[in-house]
NUBA-482583 format. One line per field, with one value per residue (C-alpha): residue in three letters; x, y, z. Coordinates in nm, 3 decimals, always signed. Each point is the difference from the previous one (the first is absolute). Layout:
<nodes>
resn = c(Ala;...)
u = c(X;...)
v = c(Y;...)
w = c(Z;...)
</nodes>
This chain:
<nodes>
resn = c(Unk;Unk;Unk;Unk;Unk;Unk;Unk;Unk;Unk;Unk;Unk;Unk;Unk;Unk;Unk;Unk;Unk;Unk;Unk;Unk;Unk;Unk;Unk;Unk;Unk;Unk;Unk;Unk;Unk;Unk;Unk;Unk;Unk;Unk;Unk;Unk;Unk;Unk;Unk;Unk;Unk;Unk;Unk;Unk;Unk;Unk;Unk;Unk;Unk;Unk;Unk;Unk;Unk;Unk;Unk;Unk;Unk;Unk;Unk;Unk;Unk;Unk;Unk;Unk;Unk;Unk;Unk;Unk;Unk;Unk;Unk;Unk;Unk;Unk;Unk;Unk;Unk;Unk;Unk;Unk;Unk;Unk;Unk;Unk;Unk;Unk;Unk;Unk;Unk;Unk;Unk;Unk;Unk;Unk;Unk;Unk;Unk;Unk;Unk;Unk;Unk;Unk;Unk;Unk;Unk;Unk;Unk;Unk;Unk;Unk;Unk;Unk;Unk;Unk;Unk;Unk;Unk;Unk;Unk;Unk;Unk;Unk;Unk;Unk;Unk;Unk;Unk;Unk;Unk;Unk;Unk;Unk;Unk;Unk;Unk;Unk;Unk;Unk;Unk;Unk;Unk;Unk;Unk;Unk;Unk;Unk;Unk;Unk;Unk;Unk;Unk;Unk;Unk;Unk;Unk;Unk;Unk;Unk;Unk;Unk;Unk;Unk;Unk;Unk;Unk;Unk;Unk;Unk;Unk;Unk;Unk;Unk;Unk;Unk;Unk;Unk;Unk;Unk;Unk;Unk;Unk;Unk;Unk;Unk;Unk;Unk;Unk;Unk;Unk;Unk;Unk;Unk;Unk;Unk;Unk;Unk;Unk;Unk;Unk;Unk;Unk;Unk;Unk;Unk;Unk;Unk;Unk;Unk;Unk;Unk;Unk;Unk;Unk;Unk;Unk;Unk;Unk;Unk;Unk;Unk;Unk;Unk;Unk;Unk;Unk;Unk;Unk;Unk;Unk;Unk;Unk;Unk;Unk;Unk;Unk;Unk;Unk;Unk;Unk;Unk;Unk;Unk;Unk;Unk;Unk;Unk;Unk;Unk;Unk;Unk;Unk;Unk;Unk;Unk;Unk;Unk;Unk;Unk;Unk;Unk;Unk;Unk;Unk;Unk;Unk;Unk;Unk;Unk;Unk;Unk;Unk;Unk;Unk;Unk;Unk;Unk;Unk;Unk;Unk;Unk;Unk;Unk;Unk;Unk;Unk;Unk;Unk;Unk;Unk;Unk;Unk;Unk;Unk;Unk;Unk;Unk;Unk;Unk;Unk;Unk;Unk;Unk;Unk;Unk;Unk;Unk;Unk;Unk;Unk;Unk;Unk;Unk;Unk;Unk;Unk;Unk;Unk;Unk;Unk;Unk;Unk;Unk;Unk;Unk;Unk;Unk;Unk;Unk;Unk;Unk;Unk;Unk;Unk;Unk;Unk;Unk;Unk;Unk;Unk;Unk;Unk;Unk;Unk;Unk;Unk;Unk;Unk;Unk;Unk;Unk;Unk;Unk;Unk;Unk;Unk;Unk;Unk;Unk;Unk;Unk;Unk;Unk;Unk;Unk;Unk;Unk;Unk;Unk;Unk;Unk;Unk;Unk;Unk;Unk;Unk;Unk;Unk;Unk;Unk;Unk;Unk;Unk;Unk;Unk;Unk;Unk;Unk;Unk;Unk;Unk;Unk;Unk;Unk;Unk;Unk;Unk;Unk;Unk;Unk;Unk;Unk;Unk;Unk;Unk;Unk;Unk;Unk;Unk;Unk;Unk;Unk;Unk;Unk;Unk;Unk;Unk;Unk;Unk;Unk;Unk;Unk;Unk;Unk;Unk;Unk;Unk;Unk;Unk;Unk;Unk;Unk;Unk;Unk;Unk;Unk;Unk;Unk;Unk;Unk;Unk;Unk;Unk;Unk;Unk;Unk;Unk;Unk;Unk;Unk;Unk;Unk;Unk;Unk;Unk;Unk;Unk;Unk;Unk;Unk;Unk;Unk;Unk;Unk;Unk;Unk;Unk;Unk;Unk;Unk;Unk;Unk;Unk;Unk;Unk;Unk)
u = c(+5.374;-0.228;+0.084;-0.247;-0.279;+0.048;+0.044;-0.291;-0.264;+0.082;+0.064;-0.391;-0.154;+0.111;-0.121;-0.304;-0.016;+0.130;-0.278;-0.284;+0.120;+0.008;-0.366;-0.066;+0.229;-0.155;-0.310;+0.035;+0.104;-0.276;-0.269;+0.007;+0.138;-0.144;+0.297;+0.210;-0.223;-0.059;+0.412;+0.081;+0.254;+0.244;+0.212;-0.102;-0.153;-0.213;-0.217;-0.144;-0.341;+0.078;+0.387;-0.047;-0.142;+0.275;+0.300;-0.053;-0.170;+0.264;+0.244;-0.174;+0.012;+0.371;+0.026;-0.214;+0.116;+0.212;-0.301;-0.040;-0.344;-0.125;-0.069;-0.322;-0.155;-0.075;-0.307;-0.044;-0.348;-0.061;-0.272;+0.235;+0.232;+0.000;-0.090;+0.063;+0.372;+0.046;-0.140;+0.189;+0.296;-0.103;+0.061;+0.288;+0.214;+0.019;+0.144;+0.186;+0.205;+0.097;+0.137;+0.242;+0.089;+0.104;+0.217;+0.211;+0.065;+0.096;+0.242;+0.305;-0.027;+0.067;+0.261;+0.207;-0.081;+0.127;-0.251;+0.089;+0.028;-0.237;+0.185;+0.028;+0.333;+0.192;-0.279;+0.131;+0.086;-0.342;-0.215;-0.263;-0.038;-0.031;-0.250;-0.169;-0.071;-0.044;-0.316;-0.107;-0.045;-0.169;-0.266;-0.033;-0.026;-0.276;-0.186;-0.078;-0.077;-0.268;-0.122;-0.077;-0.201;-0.385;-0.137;-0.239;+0.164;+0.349;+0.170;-0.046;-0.377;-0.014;+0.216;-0.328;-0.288;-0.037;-0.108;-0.259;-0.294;-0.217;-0.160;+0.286;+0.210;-0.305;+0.006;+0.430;+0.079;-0.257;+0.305;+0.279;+0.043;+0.115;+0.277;+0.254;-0.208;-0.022;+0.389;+0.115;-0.252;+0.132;+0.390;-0.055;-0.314;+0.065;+0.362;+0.025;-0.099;+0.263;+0.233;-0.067;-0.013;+0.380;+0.114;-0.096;+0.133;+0.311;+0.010;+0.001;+0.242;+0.262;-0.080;-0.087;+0.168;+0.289;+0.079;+0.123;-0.256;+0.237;+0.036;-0.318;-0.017;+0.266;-0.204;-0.299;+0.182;+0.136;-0.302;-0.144;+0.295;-0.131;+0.240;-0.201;-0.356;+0.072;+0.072;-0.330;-0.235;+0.210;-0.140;-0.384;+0.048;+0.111;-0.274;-0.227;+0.103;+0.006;-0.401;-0.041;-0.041;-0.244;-0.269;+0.007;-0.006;-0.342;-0.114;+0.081;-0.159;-0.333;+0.002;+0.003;-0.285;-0.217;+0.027;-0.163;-0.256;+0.104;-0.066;+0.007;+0.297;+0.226;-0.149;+0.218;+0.334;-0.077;-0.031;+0.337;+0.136;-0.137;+0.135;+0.334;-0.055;-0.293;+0.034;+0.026;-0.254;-0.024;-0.092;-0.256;-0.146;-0.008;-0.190;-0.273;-0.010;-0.104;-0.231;-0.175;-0.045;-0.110;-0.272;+0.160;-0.004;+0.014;+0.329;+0.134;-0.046;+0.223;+0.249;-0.014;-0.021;+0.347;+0.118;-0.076;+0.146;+0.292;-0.021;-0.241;+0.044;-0.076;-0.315;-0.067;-0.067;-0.262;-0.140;-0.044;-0.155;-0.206;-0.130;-0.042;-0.232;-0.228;-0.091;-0.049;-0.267;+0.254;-0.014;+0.121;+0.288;+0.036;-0.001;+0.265;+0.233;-0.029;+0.018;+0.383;+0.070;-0.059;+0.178;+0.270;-0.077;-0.223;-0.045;-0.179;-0.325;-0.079;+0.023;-0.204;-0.275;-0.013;+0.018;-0.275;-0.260;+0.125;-0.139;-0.300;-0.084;+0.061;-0.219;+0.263;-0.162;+0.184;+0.321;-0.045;-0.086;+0.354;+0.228;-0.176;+0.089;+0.344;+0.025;-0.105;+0.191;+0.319;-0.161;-0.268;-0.092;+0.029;-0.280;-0.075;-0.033;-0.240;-0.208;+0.019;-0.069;-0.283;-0.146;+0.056;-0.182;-0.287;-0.046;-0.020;-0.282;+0.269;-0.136;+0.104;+0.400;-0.028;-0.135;+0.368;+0.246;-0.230;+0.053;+0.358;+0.018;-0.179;+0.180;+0.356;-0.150;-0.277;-0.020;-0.065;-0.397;-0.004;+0.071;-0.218;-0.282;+0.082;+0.003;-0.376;-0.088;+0.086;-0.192;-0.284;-0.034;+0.054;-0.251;+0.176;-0.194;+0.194;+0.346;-0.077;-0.150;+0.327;+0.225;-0.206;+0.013;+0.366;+0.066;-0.274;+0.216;+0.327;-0.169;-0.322;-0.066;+0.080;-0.121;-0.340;-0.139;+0.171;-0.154;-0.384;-0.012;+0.197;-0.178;+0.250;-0.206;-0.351;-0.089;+0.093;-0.210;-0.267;+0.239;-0.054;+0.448;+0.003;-0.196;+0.166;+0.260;-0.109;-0.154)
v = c(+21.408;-0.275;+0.071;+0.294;-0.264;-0.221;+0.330;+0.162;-0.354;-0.150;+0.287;+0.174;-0.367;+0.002;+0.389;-0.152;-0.250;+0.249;+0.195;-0.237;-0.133;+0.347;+0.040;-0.341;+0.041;+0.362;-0.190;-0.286;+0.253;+0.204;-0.267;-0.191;-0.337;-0.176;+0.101;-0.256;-0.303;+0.125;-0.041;+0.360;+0.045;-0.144;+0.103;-0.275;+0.190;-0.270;+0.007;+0.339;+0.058;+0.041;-0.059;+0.111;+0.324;+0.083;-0.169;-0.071;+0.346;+0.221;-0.166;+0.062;+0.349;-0.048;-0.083;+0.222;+0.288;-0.029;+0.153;-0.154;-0.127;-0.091;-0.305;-0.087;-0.321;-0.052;-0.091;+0.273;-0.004;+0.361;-0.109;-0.181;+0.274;+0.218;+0.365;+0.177;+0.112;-0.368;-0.013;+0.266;-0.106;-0.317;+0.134;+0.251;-0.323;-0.120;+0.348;+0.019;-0.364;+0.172;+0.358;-0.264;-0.180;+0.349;+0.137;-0.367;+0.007;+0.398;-0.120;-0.165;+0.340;+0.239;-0.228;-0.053;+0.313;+0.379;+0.268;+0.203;-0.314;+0.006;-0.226;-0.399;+0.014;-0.098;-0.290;-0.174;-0.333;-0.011;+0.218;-0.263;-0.098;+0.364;+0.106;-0.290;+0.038;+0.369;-0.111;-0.235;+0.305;+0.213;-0.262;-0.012;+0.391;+0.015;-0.324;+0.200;+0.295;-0.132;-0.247;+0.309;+0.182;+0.055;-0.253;-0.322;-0.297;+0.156;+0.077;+0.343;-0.007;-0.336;+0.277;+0.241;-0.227;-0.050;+0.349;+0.051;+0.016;-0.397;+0.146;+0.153;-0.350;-0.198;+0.233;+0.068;-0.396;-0.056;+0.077;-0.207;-0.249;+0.256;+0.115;-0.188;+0.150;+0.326;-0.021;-0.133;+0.310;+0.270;-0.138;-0.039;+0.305;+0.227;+0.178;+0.229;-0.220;-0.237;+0.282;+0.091;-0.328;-0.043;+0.390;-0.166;-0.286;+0.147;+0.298;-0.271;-0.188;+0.328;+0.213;-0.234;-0.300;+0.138;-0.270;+0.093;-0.026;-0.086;-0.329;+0.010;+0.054;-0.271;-0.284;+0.075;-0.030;-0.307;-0.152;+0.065;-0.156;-0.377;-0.200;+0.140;-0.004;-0.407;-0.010;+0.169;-0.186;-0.369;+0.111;+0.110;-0.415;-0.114;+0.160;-0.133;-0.310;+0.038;+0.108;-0.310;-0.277;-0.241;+0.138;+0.341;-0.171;-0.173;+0.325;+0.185;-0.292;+0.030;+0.386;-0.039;-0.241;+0.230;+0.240;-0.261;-0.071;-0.307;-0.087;-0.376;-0.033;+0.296;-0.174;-0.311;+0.218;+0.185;-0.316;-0.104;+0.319;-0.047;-0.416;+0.212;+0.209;-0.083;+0.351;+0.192;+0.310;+0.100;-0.391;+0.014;+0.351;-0.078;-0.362;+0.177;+0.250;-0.300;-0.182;+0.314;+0.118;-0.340;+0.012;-0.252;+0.290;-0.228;-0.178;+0.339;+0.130;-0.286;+0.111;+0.373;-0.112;-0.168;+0.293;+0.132;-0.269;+0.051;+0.442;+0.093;+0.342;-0.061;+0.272;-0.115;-0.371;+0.109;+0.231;-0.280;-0.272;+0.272;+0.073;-0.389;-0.043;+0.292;-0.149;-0.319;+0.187;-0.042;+0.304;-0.008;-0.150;+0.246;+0.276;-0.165;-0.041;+0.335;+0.185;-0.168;+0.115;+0.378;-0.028;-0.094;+0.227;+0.318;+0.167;-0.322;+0.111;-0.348;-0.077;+0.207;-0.032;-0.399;+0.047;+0.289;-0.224;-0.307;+0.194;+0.136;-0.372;-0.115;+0.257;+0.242;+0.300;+0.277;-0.182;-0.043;+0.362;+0.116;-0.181;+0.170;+0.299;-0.092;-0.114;+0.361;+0.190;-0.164;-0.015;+0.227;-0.089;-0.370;-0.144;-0.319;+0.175;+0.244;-0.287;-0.175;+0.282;+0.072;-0.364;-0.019;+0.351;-0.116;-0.323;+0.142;+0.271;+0.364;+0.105;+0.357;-0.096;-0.284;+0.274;+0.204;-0.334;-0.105;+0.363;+0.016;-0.320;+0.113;+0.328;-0.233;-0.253;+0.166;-0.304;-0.243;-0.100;-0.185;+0.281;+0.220;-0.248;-0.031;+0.370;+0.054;-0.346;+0.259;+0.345;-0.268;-0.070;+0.318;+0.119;+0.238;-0.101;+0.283;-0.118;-0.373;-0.012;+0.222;-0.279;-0.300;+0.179;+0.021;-0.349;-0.147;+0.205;-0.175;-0.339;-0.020;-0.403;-0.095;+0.323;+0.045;-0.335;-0.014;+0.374;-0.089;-0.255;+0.154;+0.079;+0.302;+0.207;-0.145;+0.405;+0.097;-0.230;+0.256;+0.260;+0.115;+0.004;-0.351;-0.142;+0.176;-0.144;-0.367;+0.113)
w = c(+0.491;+0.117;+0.362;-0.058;-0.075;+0.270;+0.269;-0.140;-0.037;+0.321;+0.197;-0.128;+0.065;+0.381;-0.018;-0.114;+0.298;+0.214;-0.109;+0.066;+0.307;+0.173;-0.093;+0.178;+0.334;+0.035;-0.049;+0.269;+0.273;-0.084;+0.064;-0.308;+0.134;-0.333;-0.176;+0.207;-0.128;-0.337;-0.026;-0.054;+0.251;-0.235;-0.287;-0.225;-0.292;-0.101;+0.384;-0.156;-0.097;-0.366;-0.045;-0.383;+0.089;+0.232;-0.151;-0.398;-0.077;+0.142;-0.149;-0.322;+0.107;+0.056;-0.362;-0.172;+0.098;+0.312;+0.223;+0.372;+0.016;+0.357;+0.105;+0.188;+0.075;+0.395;+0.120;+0.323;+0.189;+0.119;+0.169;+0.256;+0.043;+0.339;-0.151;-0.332;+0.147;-0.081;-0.335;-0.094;+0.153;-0.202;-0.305;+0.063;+0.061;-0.355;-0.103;+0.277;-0.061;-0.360;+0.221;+0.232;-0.315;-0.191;+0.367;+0.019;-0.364;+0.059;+0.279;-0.257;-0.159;+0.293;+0.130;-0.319;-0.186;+0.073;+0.077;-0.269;-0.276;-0.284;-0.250;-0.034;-0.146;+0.345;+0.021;-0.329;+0.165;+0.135;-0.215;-0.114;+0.413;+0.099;-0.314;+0.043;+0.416;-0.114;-0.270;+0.256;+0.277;-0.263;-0.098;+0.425;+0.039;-0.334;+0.109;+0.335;-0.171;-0.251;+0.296;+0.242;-0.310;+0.147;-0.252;+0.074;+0.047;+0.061;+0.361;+0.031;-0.058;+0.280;+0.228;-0.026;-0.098;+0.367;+0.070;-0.289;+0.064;-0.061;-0.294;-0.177;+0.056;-0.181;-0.248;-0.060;+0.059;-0.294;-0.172;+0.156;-0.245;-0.307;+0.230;-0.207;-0.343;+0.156;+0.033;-0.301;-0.200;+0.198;-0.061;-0.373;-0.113;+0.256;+0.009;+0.215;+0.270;-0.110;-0.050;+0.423;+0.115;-0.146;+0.111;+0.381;-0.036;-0.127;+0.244;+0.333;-0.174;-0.078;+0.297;+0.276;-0.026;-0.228;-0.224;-0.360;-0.251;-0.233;+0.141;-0.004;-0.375;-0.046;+0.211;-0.189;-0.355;+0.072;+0.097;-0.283;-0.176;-0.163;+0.246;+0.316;-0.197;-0.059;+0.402;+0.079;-0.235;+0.142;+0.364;-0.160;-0.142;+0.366;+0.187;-0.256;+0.036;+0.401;-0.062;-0.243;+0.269;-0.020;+0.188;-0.166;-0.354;+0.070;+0.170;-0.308;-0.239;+0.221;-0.027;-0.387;+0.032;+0.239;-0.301;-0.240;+0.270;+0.040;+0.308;+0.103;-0.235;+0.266;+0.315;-0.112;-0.037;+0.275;+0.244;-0.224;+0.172;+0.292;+0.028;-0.018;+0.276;+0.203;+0.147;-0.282;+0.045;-0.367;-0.108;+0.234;-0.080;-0.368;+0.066;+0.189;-0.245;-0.292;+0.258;+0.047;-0.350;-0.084;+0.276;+0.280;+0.230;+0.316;-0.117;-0.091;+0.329;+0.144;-0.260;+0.149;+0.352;-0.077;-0.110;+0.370;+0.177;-0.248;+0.044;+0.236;-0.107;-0.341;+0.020;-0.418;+0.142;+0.266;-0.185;-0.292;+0.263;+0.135;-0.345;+0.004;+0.292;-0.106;-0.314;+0.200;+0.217;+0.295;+0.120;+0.347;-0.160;-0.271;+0.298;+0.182;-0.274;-0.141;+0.339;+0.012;-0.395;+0.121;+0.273;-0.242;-0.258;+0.122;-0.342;-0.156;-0.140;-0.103;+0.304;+0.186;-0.287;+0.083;+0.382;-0.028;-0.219;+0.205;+0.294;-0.182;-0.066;+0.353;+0.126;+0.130;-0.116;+0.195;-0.037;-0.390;+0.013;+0.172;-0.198;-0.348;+0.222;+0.039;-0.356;-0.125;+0.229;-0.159;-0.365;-0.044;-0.365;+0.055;-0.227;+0.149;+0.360;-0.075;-0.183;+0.263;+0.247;-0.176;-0.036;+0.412;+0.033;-0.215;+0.190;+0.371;-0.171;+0.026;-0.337;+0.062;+0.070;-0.302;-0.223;+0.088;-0.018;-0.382;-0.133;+0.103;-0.184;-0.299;-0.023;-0.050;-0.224;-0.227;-0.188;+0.263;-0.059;+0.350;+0.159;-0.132;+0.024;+0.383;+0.082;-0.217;+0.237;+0.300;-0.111;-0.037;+0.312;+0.128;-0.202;-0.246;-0.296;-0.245;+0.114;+0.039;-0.425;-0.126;+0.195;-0.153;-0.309;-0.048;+0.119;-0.249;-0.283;+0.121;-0.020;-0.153;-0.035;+0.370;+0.181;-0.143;+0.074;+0.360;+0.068;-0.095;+0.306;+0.231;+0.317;+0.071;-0.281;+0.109;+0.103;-0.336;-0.229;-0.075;-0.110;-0.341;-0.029;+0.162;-0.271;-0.272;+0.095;-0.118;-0.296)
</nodes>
């Protein structure tokens, strides 16, 4: 009986590895080198991203209900990678490490069972090894199955995502982090999808690879059975306790501070962490984050520029230092480091909002100008870029086209006074008196106290002072 557990555990936690690591080597001969420093060419479980998410969650899956939850935990950089064949090829790997797994465990089956055999009973001296390799393949054949379902953050959306259109991905990887929410909702409210998923699963497993589903039956029974549930929550306490080393434990106990805002109290576990492991990315990334929040920007852009020299393709950290230098007036800076975190990451509308006021500030109208362009052509109702479109319009005097960016603006965020006060700014000084008191009107509604007083010295409404509706409005 407890042969099942230990068949089924260890033999899904290599699938697991298996899994990860074919993302990674697909990865690194692709173009995506990275993966060879950040330690993912390996089959230690603990060099992954997130070793809970793709070790101690599916094997809560495992026990709940004996369903094959996908891993997925590997850092990949797109950006790096030849040409979308890649990408995809990227992500058809992990699936296809759990098909390979599912034909060798087939192979003891065709060899030492008859074509025409359907029963266990001449397997009685090794029933539990055959139903348990037999559960083991049918949590490899449904993990594939679920992984290649067209949903965010899953396989078979990363096999198309390359291929959308830059809009549609902004808007469908909005959702990538309820993948695993998404799953568990349509497993448990939505039966008939549960009901298909298993008719697949079950239909490869009958009619292609022609193993007996009553072994099947019989390796998922038995783990289920107490014996094999105690084996599978001992290896959830190992991997814990493989996660629990000293570094992670102050990472965690900084975390927990961050959340109480307290600051200086995380920077001291955090260098605790990083005394441990001097070249420990997260340590690092955390400690900037506290210096920044706390207003020592300069000291936290050491912290991220660590990060760098730790992961230079951490996109997050020069993106964050980039941030940094902009609201240290260092613009050329700012521009530099937020050139190389969209190269990293293309899609980053931070990003190109920092870079495109970074050049607005250093003068670099037309350049400022594109990447807003750029910005909107990937997210056309991105707030902050059509504010800032608008702002960039408004300063280099195209009134007509800052009229278009404000109302487009105004027309996604009704309630947005700013805006509203902006756009009346620009029928002002194109002299649409009607258009330019309706705008003032409705952002003097939205906030009365700081609108009015800011409106009555304005120099953008100096043409309208002896209208009859402009005074009204004061009055």
């Amino acid at each position: 009986m407890w042969l099942v557990g230990i068949i089924v555990c260890f033999g899904w936690i290599f699938s697991l590895c298996l899994h990860e690591f074919s993302h990674a080597i697909v990865a690194y001969w692709g173009g995506d080198t990275a993966v060879k420093k950040k330690g993912y060419l390996t089959f230690n479980p603990l060099k992954y991203t997130d070793p809970g998410y793709s070790l101690v969650l599916p094997v809560l899956f495992l026990l709940m209900g004996g369903i094959g939850l996908p891993g997925g935990a590997v850092y990949i950089n797109n950006h790096k990678l030849r040409n979308r064949w890649w990408q995809s090829a990227v992500s058809a790997a992990g699936p296809s490490a759990n098909i390979l797994i599912a034909l060798l465990l087939a192979i003891p089956f065709w060899i030492f069972l008859d074509a025409n055999t359907t029963s266990i009973y001449r397997l009685t001296e090794d029933s539990f090894l055959f139903s348990g390799l037999a559960f083991l393949l049918y949590l490899q054949v449904f993990a594939a199955v679920l992984n290649l379902l067209p949903i965010p953050g899953l396989d078979g959306y990363g096999i198309i995502e390359p291929w959308l259109s830059k809009p549609m991905q902004t808007q469908l990887n909005a959702f990538r982090k309820y993948s695993t929410l998404a799953i568990v909702i349509l497993f448990w409210f939505v039966p008939w999808f549960s009901s298909f998923t298993f008719r697949v699963v079950r239909t490869i497993i009958d009619n292609f690879l022609n193993i007996p589903g009553d072994l099947v039956s019989v390796g998922s029974a038995a783990f289920r059975h107490p014996i094999n549930q105690a084996i599978a929550i001992s290896i959830l306490i190992i991997i814990g306790w493989g996660l629990n080393s000293p570094e992670n434990r102050w990472i965690q106990k900084g975390k927990s501070l961050i959340e109480k805002k307290q600051y200086p109290a995380a920077i001291e576990l955090f260098d605790r962490a990083i005394k441990v492991n001097p070249d420990g990315e997260e340590s690092w990334w955390q400690k900037g984050y506290c210096l920044w929040q706390i207003d020592r920007q300069a000291e936290a852009i050491e912290c991220y520029q660590k990060v760098i020299a730790i992961n230079e393709d951490n996109e997050r950290a020069w993106l964050s230092v980039g941030i940094l230098f902009f609201s240290l007036e260092r613009y050329p800076d700012a521009i530099s480091s937020l050139k190389k975190a969209l190269e990293l990451d293309s899609n980053n509308i931070d990003g190109y909002y920092y870079l495109g006021v970074s050049q607005q500030k250093n003068k670099a109208f037309e350049l400022a100008d594109e990447t807003f362009d750029i910005a909107l052509s990937i997210s056309p109702k991105a707030e902050n870029i059509l504010n800032a479109k608008g702002a960039l319009l408004y300063e280099l005097k195209d009134y007509l086209t800052a009229i278009v960016t404000y109302q487009k603006l105004v027309d996604l965020e009704p309630k947005n006074a700013t805006a509203w006060y902006d756009l009346a700014c620009c029928h002002a000084l194109e002299h649409n008196v009607d258009r330019a008191i309706s705008c003032l009107q409705k952002a003097i509604e939205l906030e009365p106290d700081a609108l009015k007083q800011h409106a009555r010295t304005d120099t953008d409404f100096t043409s309208l002072r002896e209208e009859s509706a402009f005074k009204q409005l004061f009055s």
